[in-house]
N, C-alpha and C positions, 0 to 999 in steps of 0.2 A: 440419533443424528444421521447415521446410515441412510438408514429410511427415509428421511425427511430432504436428506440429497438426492436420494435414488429420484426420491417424485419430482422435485424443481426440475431435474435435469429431463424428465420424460417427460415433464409438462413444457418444457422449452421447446423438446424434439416436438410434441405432439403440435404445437403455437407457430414454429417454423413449417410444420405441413400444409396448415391449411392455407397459408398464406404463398407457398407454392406454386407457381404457373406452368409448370411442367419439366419431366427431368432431361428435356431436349432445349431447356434456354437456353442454356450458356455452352451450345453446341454438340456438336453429332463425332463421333470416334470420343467421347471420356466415357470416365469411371463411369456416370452416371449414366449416361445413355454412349454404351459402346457398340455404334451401328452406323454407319456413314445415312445420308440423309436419304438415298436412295432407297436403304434399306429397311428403316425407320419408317419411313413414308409409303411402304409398298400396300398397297391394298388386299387383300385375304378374297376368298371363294365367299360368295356372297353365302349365309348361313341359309335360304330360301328364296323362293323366287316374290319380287315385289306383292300387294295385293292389288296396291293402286289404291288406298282408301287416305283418306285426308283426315288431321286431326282439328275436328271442328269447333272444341271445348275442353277446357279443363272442367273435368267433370269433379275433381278431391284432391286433394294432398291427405294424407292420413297420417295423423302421427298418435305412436302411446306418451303418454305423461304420467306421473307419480299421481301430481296434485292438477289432472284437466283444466278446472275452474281456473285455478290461478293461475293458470297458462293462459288460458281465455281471456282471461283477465287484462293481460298485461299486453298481448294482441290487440285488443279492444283498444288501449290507452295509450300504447304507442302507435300502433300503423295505421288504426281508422279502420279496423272490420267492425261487421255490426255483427250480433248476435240472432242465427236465426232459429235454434232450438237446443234444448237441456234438456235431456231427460233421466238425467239421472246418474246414468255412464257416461256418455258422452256430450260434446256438445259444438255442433257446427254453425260454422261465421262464414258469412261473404267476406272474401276480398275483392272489395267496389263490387261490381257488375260483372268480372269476368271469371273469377275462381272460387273457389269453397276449401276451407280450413275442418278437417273435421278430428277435435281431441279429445282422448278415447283414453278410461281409466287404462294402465299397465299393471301387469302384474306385479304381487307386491314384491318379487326379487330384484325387479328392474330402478334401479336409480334413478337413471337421467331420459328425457327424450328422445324419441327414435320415431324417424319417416318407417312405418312400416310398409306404402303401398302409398299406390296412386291410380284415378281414374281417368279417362278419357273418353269424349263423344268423340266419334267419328261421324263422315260421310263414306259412302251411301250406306243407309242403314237395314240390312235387312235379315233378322236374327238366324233366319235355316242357313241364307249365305254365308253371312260371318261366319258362323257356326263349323260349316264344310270346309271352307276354307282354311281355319284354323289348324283343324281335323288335319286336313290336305300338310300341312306344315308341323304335322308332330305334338303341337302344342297344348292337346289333350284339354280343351277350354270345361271349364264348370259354371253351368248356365247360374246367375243371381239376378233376379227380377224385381229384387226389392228395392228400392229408392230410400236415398237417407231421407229426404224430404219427405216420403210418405204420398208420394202424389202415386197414380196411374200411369197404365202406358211406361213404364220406364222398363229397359230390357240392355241384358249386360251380360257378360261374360269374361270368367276369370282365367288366366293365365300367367305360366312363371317363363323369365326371362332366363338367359344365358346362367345366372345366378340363384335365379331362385326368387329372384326378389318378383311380388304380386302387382301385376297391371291389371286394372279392370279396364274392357272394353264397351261402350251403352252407344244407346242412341242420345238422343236432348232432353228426353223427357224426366230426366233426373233431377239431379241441383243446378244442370244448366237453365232448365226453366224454372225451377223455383225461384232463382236469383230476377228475376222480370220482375217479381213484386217484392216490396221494402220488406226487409228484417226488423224486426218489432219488439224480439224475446228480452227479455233482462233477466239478467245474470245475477243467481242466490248469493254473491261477493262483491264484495266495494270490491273498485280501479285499486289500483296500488300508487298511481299518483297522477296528478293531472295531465288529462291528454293533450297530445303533443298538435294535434290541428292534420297532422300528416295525411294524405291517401295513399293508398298504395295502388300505383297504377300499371306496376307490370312485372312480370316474373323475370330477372334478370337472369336468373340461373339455378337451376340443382346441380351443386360438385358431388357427382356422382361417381362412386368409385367403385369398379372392376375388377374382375381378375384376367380377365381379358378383353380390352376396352374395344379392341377391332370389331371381336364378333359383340360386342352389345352395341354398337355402333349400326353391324347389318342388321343386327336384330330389329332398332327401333326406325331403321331411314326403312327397310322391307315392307314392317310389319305395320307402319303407324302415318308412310309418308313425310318422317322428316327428314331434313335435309343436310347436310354437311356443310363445313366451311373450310375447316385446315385443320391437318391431321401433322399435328407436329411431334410427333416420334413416341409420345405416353399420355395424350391426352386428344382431343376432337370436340371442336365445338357444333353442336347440332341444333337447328331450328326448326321447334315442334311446331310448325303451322304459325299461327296469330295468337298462338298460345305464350307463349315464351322461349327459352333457350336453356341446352343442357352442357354440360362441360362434362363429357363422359372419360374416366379416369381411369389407369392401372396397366394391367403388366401388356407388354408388346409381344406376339408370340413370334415377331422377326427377331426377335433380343436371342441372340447365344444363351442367353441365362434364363430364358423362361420359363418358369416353372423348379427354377434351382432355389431348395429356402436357405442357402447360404451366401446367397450373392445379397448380401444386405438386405433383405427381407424386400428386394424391388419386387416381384415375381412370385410372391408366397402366396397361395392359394386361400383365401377367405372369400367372406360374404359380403356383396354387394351390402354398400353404406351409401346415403345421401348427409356424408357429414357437416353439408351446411349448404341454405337457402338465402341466394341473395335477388330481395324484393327493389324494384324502382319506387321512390316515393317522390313527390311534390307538395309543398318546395322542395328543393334541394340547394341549401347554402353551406358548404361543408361545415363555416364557422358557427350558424346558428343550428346544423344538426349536431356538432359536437359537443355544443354550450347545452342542447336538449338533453343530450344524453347526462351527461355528467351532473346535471341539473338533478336528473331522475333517480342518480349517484349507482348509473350505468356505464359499462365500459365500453371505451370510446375510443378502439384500434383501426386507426388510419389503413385503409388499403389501395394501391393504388395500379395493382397489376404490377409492381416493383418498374416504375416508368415515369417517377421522380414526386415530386413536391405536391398535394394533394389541389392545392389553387392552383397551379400549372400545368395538370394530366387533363385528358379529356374523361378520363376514367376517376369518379369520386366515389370512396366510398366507404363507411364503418362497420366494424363488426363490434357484435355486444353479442352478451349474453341471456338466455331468456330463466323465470324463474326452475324450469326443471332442467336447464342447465343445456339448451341447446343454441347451436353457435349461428346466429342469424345477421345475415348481412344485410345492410341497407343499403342505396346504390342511389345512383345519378341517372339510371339508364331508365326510357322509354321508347316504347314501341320503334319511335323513328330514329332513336339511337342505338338499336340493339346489340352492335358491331361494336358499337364503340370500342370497348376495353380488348375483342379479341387481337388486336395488334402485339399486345405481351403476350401472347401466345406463340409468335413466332421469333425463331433464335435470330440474335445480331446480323 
């Protein structure tokens, strides 16, 4: 009985995090964020100097899965990717025309799903440069020439972030031109239930979380050309290019308690997570995305930036759950809305 308290109560704490907007909402001098705004807000020593390069593609999202297929599966059925190749371990999906989904057997310890990595095209592409310049920045890159599509011409290089966590660098010649011709494969699993009609038209957000959100912050506006918007005291929303948007999360090293693991575990030294991916889809009717979900006898948790009534926010949007058990948001938000929701980002 113990036990089975311990877990509701961490599955509360763990349900109240994600839904979280930052520990600077509800203002600057508390418990929670003890820093006045000035100091909260103060900007750090850039981690390197710019490169000037542009992020021209999302080139991957990578995730591990238990059971891939049925993850596959259930992508395919809810948000509209198509299927562009199985082989066996893996298996990567367009999403629409602009991204690639690629899910990759886990090892067999691992339970639930995990982003392990992500790709990106850049401009201007030119491998000995990239390459030196990297070098020039510490970042010790590991050349990979191989393209999940198997096409030619594709040239990339790997490197780890403030965390640890793996970004690949390429040119287009990867999955970003693969995606120019239709996806065709079919998938060795029935859908899991009838698809929902949906497209997914744009990456709303990675809640990407940090142990030091400033310097991942210089790291990816330095190193990748994106862009900042408002840095509200434990979190920073950044725009990767025409790509999409990240909400880069975790500990402030203006915070008195940085780095302290007994100041509530704010500041406790872990690994970078992308504990949940919120995609744009159209349509977007909150009551016929909710009626789909629950239809699908999916969960159907209203989010709204905590900025009231979910018909009345400019910000609509649900989270559910996928079958290896990762937390996937759906959103209201496209390219020309991409702002939208950062307003609950900032305190009263």
């Amino acid at each position: 009985m113990l036990r089975a308290l311990g877990a509701a109560a961490a599955g509360a704490r763990f349900a109240a995090s994600l839904f979280a907007q930052g520990r600077c909402q509800n203002g600057y001098n508390t418990p929670a964020c003890p820093m006045s705004k000035e100091v909260a807000t103060a900007p750090i020593k850039p981690l390197f100097a710019p490169t000037d390069w542009k992020t021209a593609g999302l080139e991957h999202i990578s995730f591990q899965v238990p059971d891939y297929r049925k993850e596959a599966a259930f992508y395919i059925a809810l948000m509209g990717w198509k299927l562009r190749s199985d082989d066996g371990k893996r298996a990567i999906l367009d999403i629409g025309d602009w991204g690639s989904a690629i899910f990759k057997a886990a090892p067999p310890e691992q339970k639930t799903a995990l982003v392990d990595g992500f790709g990106f095209a850049i401009e201007p592409w030119h491998a000995k440069k990239v390459e030196s310049e990297l070098r020039k920045r510490g970042l010790d890159p590991v050349a990979d020439n191989n393209s999940a599509a198997g096409g030619k011409g594709f040239e990339s290089f790997h490197v780890k972030d403030p965390d640890g966590f793996d970004v690949q660098i390429g040119n287009s010649k990867g999955l970003v031109k693969a995606r120019k011709t239709p996806a065709s494969a079919k998938l060795e699993v029935e859908l899991p239930f009838e698809p929902t009609g949906w497209q997914t038209v744009w990456l709303d957000h990675f809640s990407f979380g940090a142990t030091n959100y400033k310097a991942s912050v210089s790291y990816y506006t330095n190193l990748l050309g994106w862009k900042e918007t408002f840095d509200e005291g434990s979190q920073n929303e950044v725009l990767m290019g025409d790509v999409g948007d990240a909400l880069i999360r975790g500990g402030n090293p203006n915070d008195p308690n940085f780095g302290n693991p007994s100041a509530n575990g704010r500041q406790r030294p872990r690994n970078i997570r992308i504990d949940h991916i919120s995609f744009g889809i159209q349509p977007f009717d909150p009551d016929a995305v909710k009626d789909a979900l629950e239809k699908r006898k999916l969960r159907a948790r209203a989010d709204t930036g905590n900025t009231g009534d979910i018909h009345q926010t400019a910000y609509k949007s649900f989270h559910t759950q996928t079958p290896n058990g990762y937390n996937l948001q759906i959103s209201c938000v496209t390219k020309e809305t991409r702002l939208v929701g950062s307003s609950s980002m900032k305190p009263a």
